[in-house]
C-alpha positions as CSV (number, residue, x, y, z in Angstrom):
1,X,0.0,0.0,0.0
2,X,1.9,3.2,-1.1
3,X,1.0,6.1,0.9
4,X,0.8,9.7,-0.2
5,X,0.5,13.0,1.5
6,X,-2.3,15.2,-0.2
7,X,-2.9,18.7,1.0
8,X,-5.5,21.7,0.6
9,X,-3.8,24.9,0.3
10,X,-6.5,27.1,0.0
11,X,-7.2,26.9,3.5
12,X,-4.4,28.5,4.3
13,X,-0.6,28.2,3.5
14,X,2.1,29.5,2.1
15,X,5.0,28.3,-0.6
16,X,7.2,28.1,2.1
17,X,4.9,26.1,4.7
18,X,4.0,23.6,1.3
19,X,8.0,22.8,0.8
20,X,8.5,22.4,5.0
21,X,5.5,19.8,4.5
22,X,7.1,18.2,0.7
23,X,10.6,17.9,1.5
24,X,9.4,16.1,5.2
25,X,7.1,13.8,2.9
26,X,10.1,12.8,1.2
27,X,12.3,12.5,4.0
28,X,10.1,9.8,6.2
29,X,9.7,7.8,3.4
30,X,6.4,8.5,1.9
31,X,5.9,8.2,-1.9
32,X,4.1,11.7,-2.7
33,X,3.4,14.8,-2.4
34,X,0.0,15.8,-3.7
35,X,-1.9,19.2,-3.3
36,X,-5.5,20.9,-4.4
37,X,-6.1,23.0,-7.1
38,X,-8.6,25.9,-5.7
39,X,-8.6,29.7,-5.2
40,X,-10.9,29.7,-2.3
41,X,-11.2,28.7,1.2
42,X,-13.6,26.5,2.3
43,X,-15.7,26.6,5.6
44,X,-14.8,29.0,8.4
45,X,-11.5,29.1,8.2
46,X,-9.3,32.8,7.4
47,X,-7.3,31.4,4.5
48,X,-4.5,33.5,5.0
49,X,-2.5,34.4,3.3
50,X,-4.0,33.4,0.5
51,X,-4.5,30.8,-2.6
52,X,-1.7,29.6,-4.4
53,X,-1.0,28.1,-7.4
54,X,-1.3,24.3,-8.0
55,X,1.3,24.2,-10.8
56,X,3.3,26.9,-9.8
57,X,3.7,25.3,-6.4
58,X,4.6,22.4,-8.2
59,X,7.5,23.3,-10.2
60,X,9.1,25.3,-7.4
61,X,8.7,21.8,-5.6
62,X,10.1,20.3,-8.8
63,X,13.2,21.6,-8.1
64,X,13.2,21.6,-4.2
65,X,12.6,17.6,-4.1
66,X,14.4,14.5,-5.3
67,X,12.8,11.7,-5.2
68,X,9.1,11.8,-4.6
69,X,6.0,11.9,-7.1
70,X,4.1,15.5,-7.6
71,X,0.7,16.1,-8.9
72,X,-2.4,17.1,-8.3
73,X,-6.1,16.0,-6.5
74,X,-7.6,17.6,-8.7
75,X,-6.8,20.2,-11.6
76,X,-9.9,21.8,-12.2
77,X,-10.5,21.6,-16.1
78,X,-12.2,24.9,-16.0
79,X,-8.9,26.8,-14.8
80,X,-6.9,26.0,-17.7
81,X,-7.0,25.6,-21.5
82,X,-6.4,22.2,-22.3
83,X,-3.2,23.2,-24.3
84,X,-1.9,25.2,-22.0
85,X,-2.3,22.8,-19.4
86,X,-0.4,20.3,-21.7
87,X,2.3,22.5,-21.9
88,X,2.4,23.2,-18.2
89,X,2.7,19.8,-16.8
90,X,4.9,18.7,-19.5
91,X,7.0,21.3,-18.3
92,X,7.0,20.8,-14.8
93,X,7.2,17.1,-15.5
94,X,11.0,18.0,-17.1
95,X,11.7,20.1,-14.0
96,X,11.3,17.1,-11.6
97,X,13.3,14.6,-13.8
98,X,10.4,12.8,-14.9
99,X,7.8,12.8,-11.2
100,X,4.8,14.3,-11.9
101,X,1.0,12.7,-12.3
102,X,-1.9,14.8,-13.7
103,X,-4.8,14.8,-11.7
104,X,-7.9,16.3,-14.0
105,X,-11.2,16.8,-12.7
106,X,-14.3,19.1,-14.2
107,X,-14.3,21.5,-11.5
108,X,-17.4,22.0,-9.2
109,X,-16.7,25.1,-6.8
110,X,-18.7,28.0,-8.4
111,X,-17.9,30.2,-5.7
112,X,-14.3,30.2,-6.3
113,X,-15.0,31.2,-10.0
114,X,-17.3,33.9,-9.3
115,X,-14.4,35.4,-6.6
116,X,-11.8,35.2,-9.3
117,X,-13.7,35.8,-12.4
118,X,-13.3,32.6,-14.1
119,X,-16.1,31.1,-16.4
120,X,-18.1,28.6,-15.1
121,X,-20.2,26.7,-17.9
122,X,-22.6,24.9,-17.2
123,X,-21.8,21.9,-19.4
124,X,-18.4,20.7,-17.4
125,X,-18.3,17.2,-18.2
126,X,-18.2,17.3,-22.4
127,X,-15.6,19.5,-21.1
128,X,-13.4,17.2,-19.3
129,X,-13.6,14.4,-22.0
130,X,-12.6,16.7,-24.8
131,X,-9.6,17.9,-22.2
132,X,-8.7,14.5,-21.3
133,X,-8.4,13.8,-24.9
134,X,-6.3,16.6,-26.0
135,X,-3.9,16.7,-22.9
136,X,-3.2,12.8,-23.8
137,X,-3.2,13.4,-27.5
138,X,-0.9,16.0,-27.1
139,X,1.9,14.3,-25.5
140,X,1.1,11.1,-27.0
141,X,2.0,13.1,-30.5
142,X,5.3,11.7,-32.2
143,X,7.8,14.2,-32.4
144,X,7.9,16.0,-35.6
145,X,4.0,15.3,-36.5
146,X,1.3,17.6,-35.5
147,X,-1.9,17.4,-33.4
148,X,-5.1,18.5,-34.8
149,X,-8.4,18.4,-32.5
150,X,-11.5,19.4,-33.3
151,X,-14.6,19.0,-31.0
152,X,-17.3,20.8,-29.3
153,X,-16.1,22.9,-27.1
154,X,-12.2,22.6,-28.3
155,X,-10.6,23.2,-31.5
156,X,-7.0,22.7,-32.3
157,X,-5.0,22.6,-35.5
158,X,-1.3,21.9,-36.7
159,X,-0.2,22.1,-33.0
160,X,3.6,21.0,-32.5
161,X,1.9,19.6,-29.5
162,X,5.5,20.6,-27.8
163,X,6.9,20.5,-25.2
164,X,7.1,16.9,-24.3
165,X,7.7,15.3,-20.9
166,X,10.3,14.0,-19.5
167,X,8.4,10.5,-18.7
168,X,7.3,8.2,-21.6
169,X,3.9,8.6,-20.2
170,X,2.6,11.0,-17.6
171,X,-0.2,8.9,-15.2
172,X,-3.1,10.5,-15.3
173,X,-5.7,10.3,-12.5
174,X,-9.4,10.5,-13.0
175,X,-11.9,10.1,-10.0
176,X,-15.3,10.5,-8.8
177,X,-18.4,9.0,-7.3
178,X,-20.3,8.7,-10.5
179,X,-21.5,5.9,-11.4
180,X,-21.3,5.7,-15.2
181,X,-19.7,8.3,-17.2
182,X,-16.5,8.8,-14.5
183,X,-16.1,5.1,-14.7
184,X,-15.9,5.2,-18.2
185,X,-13.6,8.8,-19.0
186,X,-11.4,6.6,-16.2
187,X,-11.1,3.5,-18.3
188,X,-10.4,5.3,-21.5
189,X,-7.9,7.8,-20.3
190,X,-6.9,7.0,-16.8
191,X,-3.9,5.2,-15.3
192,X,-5.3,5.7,-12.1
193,X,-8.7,6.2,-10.8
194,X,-9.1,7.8,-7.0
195,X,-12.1,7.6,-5.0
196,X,-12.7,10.9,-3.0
197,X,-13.3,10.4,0.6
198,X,-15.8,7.3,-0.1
199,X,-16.5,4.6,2.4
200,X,-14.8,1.3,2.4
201,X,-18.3,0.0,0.7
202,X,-18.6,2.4,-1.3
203,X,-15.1,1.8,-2.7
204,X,-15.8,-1.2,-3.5
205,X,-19.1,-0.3,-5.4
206,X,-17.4,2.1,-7.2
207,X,-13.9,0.4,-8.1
208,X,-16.1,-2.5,-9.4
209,X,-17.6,-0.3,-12.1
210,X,-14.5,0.8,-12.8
211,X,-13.4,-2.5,-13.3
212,X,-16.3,-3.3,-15.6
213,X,-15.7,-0.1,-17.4
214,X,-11.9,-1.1,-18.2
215,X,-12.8,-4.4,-19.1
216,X,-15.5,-3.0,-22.1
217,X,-12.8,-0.5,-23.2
218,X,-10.8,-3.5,-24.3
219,X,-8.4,-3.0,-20.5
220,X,-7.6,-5.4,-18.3
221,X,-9.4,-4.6,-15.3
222,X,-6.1,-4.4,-13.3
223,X,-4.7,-2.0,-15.4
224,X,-5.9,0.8,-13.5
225,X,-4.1,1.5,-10.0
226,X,-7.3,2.1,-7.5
227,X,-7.0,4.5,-4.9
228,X,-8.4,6.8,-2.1
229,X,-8.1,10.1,-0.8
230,X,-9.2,10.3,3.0
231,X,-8.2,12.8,5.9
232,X,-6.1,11.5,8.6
233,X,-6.2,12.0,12.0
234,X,-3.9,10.3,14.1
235,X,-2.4,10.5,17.3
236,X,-0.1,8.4,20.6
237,X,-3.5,8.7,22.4
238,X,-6.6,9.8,23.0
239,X,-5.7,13.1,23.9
240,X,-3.1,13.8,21.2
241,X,-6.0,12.7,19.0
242,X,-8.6,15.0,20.1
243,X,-5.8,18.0,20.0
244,X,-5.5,17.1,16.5
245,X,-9.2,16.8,15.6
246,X,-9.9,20.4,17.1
247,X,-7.0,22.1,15.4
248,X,-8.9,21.3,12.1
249,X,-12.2,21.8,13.3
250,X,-13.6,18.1,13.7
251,X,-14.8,16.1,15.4
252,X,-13.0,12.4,16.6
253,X,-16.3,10.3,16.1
254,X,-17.0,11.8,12.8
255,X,-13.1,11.4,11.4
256,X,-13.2,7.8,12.7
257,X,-16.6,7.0,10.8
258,X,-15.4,9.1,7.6
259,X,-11.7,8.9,7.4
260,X,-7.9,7.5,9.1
261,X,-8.5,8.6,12.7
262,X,-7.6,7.2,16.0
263,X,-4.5,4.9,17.1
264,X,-2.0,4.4,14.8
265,X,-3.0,0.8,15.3
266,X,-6.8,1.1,14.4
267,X,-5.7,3.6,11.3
268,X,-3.9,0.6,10.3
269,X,-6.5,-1.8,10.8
270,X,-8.7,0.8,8.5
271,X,-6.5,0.6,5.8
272,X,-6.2,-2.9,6.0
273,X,-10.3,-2.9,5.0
274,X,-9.4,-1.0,2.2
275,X,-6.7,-2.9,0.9
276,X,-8.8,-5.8,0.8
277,X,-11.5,-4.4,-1.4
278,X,-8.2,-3.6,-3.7
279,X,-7.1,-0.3,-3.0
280,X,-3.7,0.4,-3.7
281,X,-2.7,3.2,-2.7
282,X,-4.0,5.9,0.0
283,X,-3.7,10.2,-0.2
284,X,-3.8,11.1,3.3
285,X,-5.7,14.3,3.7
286,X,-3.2,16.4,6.1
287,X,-5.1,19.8,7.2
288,X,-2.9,21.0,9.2
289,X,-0.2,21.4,7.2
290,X,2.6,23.0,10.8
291,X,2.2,20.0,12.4
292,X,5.2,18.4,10.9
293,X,5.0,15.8,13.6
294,X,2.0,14.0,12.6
295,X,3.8,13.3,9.9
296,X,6.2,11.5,11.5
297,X,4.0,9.4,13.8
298,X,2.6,8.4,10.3
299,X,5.8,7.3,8.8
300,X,6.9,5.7,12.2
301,X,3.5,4.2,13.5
302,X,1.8,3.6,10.2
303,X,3.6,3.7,7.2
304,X,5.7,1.4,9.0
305,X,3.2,-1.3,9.6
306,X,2.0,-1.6,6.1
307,X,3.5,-4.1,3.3
C-alpha cells in the first residue's frame, strides 16, 4: 500500500509552509506529495494568506525535491485551456526529472470562479472528456507530427503539440463517485482512478464499475491503479487525537466514521479494510499542514506497519 501526502492549500498556507510539508514527505519515506487545485477557502477558516498556485507550487517543488512523485487531486478543467495545461505539466514534468501525475477533474466550486472571475459553464463534463483527450493526445503526439483536434467545445489545429515530458507517459488520475460516465472517461484515459473520501463499501461499489468499465474499453481490469483520498487523523493517544481533531475543526467520532483517525493501530486496521476491497494506494488528507510531527507518527506508526 503506497501512501501519499495530499494537501488543501487554500485553506491557508504559504509556498514556504508547502515545501516544509514536501521535503518532510520525502524524507520519512512517503511516496508523494500531492496538493489541491482551488482559489478559495472552504468553511470557516481565514485562509491566509492566501491561494496559491497548483502548478506553480509544483514546479518550485520540482526543483526543491528528489525523489518523490508530484501532482495534483484535482486540476480543475475549468482553470486552464487544455493546451496550455499540456504545456504546463509537460514542463513541470521535465523540471522534476520525470515525477509528476496529472490529476484532472471538471471543477465544481462556483464560488471560487465567481471570486476570481473565471467562467463557469454549465456543461463541465463534455468539457473534461474533450480535455482529457487533448492533454493525452498532445503528449502522446510523435515528435515532428502535429496534433489536430477538433470537438465541441475545443478546436485545435497543426499544433507542435510541444513540449514533451520527461516521462514516456505521464499517469493520469481520474476520480469520482459517479456511477457511469466517470467510470468510463477513467477507463479510456486513466492510469489511475481515486475515490474521494468514499466509504470502504462504497469503494468497492465504485472500483467495481470501474473494473467493468476497463474491461469494455478493451483494458484489463487491473490496469488501472485504484486509490483513495481520506483525511487523517492520528495520534499516541486519545488526547493527542482530540488536540489534533480540534486544530482542524472536527470532530473524533466523525473522522473515525469518515476517514484515518484514532491509534495508529486502528488507522492501520482501517486501511487494512481498504486494501482488501483492492485499494492500492492511499492520499492522506493532512489539514494542518505545521504539524510536521504528525507526519512523522505516520511514517513511524503507520507507514511502518504496512507491506
Amino acid at each position: 500500500m503506497d501512501l501519499r501526502i495530499f494537501t488543501e492549500p487554500q485553506q491557508g498556507a504559504t509556498y514556504d509552509t508547502l515545501l516544509a510539508v514536501a521535503k518532510a514527505t520525502e524524507d520519512l519515506g512517503f511516496d508523494a506529495f500531492f496538493r489541491s487545485d482551488h482559489y478559495l477557502k472552504m468553511g470557516s477558516v481565514d485562509g491566509l494568506p492566501g491561494p496559491t498556485d497548483a502548478w506553480i507550487t509544483l514546479a518550485g517543488l520540482a526543483r526543491e525535491t528528489k525523489r518523490i512523485r508530484l501532482g495534483t487531486l484535482m486540476t480543475a478543467g475549468t482553470f486552464r485551456l487544455p493546451g496550455v495545461l499540456a504545456i504546463q505539466v509537460a514542463q513541470v514534468d521535465q523540471m522534476s526529472g520525470g515525477r509528476v501525475e496529472l490529476g484532472l477533474g471538471a471543477g465544481w466550486f462556483e464560488e471560487e470562479h465567481q471570486a476570481y472571475g473565471i467562467p463557469f459553464p454549465k456543461e463541465k463534463f463534455g468539457r473534461l472528456e474533450e480535455q482529457l483527450a487533448i492533454v493525452t493526445g498532445l503528449w502522446e503526439t510523435k515528435l515532428g507530427d502535429t496534433f489536430d483536434f477538433h470537438g465541441k467545445y475545443y478546436d485545435l489545429t497543426g499544433s507542435p503539440a510541444l513540449p514533451k515530458p520527461a516521462q514516456a507517459k505521464i499517469p493520469v488520475l481520474v476520480g469520482g463517485h459517479g456511477p457511469t460516465r466517470t467510470p468510463r472517461l477513467a477507463a479510456q484515459y486513466a492510469d489511475e482512478f481515486n475515490m474521494p473520501f468514499g466509504s470502504v463499501e462504497d469503494s468497492e461499489r465504485q472500483f467495481g464499475r470501474v473494473r467493468a468499465a476497463a474491461e469494455e474499453a478493451g483494458r484489463k481490469a487491473g490496469d488501472l491503479v485504484c486509490s483513495n483520498a481520506l483525511v487523517v487523523c492520528v495520534g499516541k493517544d486519545d488526547q493527542e487525537v482530540a488536540r489534533r481533531a480540534a486544530a482542524i475543526g472536527r470532530e473524533v467520532p466523525e473522522l473515525k466514521a469518515n476517514g484515518l483517525a484514532g491509534s495508529p493501530a486502528e488507522v492501520v486496521d482501517k486501511i487494512g479494510r481498504y486494501q482488501e476491497i483492492g485499494s492500492q494506494r492511499l492520499y492522506l488528507q493532512l489539514l494542518d499542514l505545521d504539524d510536521l510531527d504528525h507526519l512523522e507518527l505516520l511514517s513511524s506508526q503507520v507507514q511502518s506497519q504496512l507491506a
